[in-house]
C-alpha positions in Angstrom: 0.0 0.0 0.0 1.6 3.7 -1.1 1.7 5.7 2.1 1.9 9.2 0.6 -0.3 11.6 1.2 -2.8 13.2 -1.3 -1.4 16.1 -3.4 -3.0 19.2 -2.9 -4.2 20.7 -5.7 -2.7 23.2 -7.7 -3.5 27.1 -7.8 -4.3 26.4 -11.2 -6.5 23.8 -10.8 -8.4 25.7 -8.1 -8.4 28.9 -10.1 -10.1 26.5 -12.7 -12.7 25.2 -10.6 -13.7 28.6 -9.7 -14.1 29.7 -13.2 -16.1 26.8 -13.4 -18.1 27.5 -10.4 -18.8 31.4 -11.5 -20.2 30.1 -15.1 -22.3 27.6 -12.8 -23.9 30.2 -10.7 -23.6 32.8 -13.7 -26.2 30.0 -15.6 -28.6 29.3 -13.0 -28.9 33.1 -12.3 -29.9 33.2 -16.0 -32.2 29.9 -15.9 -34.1 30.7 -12.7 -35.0 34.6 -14.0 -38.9 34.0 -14.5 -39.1 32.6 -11.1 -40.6 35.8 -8.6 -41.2 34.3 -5.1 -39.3 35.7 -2.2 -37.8 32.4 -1.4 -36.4 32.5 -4.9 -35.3 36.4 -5.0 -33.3 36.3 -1.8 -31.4 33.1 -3.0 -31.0 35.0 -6.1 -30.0 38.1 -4.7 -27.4 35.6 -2.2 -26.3 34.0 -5.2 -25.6 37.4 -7.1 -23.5 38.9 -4.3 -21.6 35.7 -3.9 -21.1 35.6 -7.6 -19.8 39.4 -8.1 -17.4 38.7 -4.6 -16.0 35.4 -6.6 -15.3 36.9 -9.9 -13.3 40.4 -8.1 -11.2 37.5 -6.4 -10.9 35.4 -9.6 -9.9 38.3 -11.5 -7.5 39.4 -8.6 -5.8 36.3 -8.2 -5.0 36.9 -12.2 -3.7 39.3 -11.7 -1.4 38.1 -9.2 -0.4 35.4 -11.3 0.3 37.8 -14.3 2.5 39.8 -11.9 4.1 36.8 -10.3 5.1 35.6 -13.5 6.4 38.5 -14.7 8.6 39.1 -12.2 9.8 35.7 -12.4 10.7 36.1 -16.3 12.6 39.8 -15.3 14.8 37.6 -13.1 15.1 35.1 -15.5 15.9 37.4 -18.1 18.8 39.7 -15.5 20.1 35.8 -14.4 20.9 34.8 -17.8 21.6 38.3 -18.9 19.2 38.1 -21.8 19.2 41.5 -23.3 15.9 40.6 -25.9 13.1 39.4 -26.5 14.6 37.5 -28.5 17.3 36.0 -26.5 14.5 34.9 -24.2 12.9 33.2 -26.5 15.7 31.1 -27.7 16.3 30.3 -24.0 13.0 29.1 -23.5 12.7 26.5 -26.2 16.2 25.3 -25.9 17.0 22.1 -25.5 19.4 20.9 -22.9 20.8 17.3 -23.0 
């Protein structure tokens, strides 16, 4: 029997399931429209708040990512003192052996 634990699952993979969760809710929102009862409106109007609170935090973990990586390829780029666009490139798909 393998005694390792579970992985934990990646940023990506959570940022991913969150996308997916947001079209979810953004789809039901759409679906239950014709429905009027208060029962219905304040789970709407639940849903709706949750909904616009998960896609700011979506769209500012992006942007963390986008930063993050960024500042990863700057200290790439200073490490292996590549002066162009270029130069990164050819860094990036080269093949070590």
């Amino acid at each position: 029997m393998d005694a390792r634990e579970p992985s934990l699952p990646s940023q990506e993979s959570l940022l991913d399931d969150l996308r997916q969760v947001i079209e979810n809710a953004e789809e039901l929102l759409k679906n239950t429209n014709d429905h009027h009862g208060a029962l219905y409106q304040a789970a709407r109007d639940k849903l709706a708040a949750a909904l616009q609170n998960a896609t700011a935090e979506l769209a500012r973990f992006e942007d963390v990512q986008i930063d993050r990586m960024i500042e990863l390829t700057a200290i790439a780029s200073r490490l292996h003192r590549d002066l162009t666009g270029e130069a990164r490139l050819l860094r990036a798909f080269r093949r070590d052996t």
